[in-house]
C-alpha angles and dihedrals in degrees: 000000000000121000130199114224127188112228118175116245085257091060091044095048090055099047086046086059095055093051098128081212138358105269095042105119122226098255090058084051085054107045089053085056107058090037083058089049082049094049089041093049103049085042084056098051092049085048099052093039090056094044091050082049093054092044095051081060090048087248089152142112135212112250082230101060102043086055082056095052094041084057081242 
């Protein structure tokens, strides 16, 4: 069942921008949006789960020393 939305012209022209070629319609455009934030967010939950884990070794570095090292 198809549904009919209102968007402003902000939201349009965005989504517009992120149209991966001309004829692809905005829910596709959407649909590839939300499966990216899936993919992001599951990334992200691997990524912080192996970085407490570090920091619960002492694997971590003060801010301060890597810009040293860095010559920041």
């Amino acid at each position: 069942m198809a549904t009919t939305i209102q968007i402003s012209d902000g939201l349009q022209k965005k989504l517009a921008e992120r149209r991966l070629f001309g004829r692809e319609t905005y829910e596709e455009v959407i649909l590839d949006l939300i499966e990216d934030a899936t993919e992001i967010s599951e990334e992200t939950k691997k990524e912080l789960q192996e970085s407490r884990q570090e920091a619960r070794k002492g694997k971590v570095h003060a801010f301060s020393s890597i810009k040293k090292e860095a010559g920041l």
